[in-house]
Steps between C-alpha positions, in 0.01 A plus 500: 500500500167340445334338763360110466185444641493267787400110375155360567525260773240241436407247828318163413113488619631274754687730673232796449272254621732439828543887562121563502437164760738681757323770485332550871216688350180356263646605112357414185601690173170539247532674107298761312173262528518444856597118481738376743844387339665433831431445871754433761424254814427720722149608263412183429502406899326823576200461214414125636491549863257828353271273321734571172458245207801445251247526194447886685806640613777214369746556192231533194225648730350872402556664851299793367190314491611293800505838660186624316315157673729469805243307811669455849662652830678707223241558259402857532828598395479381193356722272642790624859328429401418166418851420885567617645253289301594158618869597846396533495236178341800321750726580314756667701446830859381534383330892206393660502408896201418727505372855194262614394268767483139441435335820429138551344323794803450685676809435465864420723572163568831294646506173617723228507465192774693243450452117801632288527468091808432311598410168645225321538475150284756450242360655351660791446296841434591879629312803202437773656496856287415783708575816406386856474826734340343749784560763537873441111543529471323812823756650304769367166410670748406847623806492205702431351336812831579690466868414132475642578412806765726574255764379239394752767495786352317714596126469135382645310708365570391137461130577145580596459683162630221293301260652149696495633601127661213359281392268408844371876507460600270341253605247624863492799369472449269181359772344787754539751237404276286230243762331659853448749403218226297276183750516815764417593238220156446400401846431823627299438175263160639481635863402729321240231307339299814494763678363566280220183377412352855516388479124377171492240514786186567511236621763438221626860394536586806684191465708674180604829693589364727692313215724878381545622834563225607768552103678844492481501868695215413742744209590794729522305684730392194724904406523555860598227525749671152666818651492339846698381199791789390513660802567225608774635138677809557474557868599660533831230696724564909573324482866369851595226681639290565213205725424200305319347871460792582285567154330133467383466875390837468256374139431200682319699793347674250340149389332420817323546325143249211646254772621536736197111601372353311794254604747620339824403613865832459681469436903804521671448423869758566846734225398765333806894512507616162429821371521647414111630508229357838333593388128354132516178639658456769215525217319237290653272813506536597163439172381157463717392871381568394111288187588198721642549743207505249261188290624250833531591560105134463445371760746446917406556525820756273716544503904865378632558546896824433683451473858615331833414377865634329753456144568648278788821652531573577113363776249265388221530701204206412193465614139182495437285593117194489342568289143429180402577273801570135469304178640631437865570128432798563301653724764810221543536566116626896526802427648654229291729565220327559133133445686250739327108497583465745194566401146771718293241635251292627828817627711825514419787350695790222520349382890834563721411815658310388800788219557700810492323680768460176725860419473626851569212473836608175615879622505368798709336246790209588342175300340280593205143398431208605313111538477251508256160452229500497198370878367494644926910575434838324694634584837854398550663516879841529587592441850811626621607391883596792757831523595580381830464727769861561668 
């Protein structure tokens, strides 16, 4: 028995037309060259309330190079979606998806877009599907802040962090939600290009590469160092008595690779019991110790004291060195996120770990502040209230 192969149902372009119009999400279907050969209603709506032009993104259009050139909310999506869809035209990847803000005055949006090639005719073509995830990102960030505060426990108490921390936030997180996924994007396109153009470039081509490569991990970094604050905020207190002694001595034991061929005169003082959280203070300490071992780089010799007294009813604890300092009238400056009073090529350093240490202080009661000169060395003071006498 032989087996007859199914007939070839063909709709007219009416009716194709029709299916792609009740299509909820923004569709248009583009060949080998990147021209558009069909957009449904839903794209053309989305691309002029964007700032879209037919003669840019209508039937005819190249949306490669309206990609390539893309300006608006949108815009610095563009290129890295027209990368995807010359990979998937090419053939090098069956799919391409990336997820991106696009938010507009009046609203905050996220979308994603999926690019698929088929064939037709032996020809080869890819559907570009921009679908609206705005209502599953918003859930995601809702629930994220619902699993905060049950973390924190106490109702109150996390409405007075949100609202000293809102801004800084909302910013950490945009970052989490908006920036991971294209700096991970943008540096496997840049390990594909170098990949395949490895016999083709030059020096000074790979000089450029490796610029990319070094920015687009610095920025990694930056995202990960947010991502470490917002963790500090968001960690639900351990409240115990707590040594200092023994929190700054394994704070600097964890320095050894920091203090490796260095001459440094280490001055541990009679530290107080505090009550804390021993791993959030370790982390405080260890980041104040990497900033005075970082800072008296330039000395044969370096100084760095940890000591403490008692002040109006609370213990003062101070890390004090002898490296470069810093001019006094930037002192608001230290604490604020990505504030540096050193330039990169002098010290290295994203800016985040003093926010780290003040936020972790604050959440213990506490207050941080610091003096200094420039070239006489830094004093930071960390004042820690007593507990209550029963």
């Amino acid at each position: 028995m032989t087996r007859s192969t199914p007939p070839t149902i063909s709709l007219p372009v009416q009716a194709v037309q029709a299916a792609l119009d009740a299509l909820p999400d923004t569709i248009a279907v583009v060949d080998e060259q990147g021209v558009i050969r069909a957009v449904n209603a839903a794209w053309q709506a989305f691309m002029q309330a964007n700032g879209g032009e037919p003669e840019t993104c209508g039937v005819g259009a190249n949306y490669l190079h309206a990609c390539d050139r893309a300006q608006g909310p949108c815009s610095d999506e563009g290129p890295p979606v027209a990368i995807g869809l010359r990979a998937v035209l090419a053939g090098d990847v069956p799919t391409f998806s990336l997820e991106y803000p696009c938010h507009s005055p009046q609203e905050q949006r996220w979308y994603c877009v999926h690019i698929k090639a088929f064939r037709n005719d032996e020809q080869r073509y890819a559907t570009v599907l921009h679908e609206n995830v705005t209502e599953r990102k918003l859930m995601a960030i809702r629930a994220s802040d619902l699993d905060a505060e049950v973390a924190q426990g106490v109702r109150t108490q996390t409405a007075d962090l949100r609202q000293e921390n809102s801004e800084l936030d909302a910013f950490i997180g945009a970052v989490s939600h908006d920036l991971r996924a294209p700096v991970r994007h943008l540096q496997g396109f840049l390990g594909i290009l170098r990949r395949r153009g490895a016999e083709r470039l030059n020096a000074d081509d790979r000089q450029m590469l490796d610029v990319l490569d070094a920015s687009a991990s610095r920025l990694g970094h930056m995202i990960d160092e947010l991502l470490g604050l917002s963790r500090v905020s968001q960690r639900a207190l351990q409240i115990r008595p707590v040594n200092l002694a023994q929190v700054v001595l394994r704070a600097w034991a964890n320095m050894a690779p920091e203090t490796q061929g260095r001459e440094i005169d280490w001055v541990a003082g009679d530290l107080p019991v505090v009550q804390g959280d021993a791993e959030l203070l370790r982390l405080a300490f260890e980041n104040l110790l990497s900033n005075a071992i970082k800072y008296t780089g330039g000395r044969a010799t370096a100084r760095i004291e940890v000591g403490a007294h008692e002040e109006q009813g609370s213990w003062v604890v101070f890390v004090q060195d002898d490296g470069v300092g810093f001019d006094p009238r930037y002192t608001p400056r230290l604490f604020g996120a990505f504030q540096r009073l050193h330039s990169e090529q002098e010290f290295q350093g994203i800016g985040l770990g003093l926010v780290n240490v003040k936020r972790i202080i604050e959440r213990h009661g506490g207050a941080i502040w610091a003096q200094s000169h420039p070239g006489d060395g830094a004093t930071f003071f960390l004042r820690f209230p007593k507990p209550a006498a029963p």
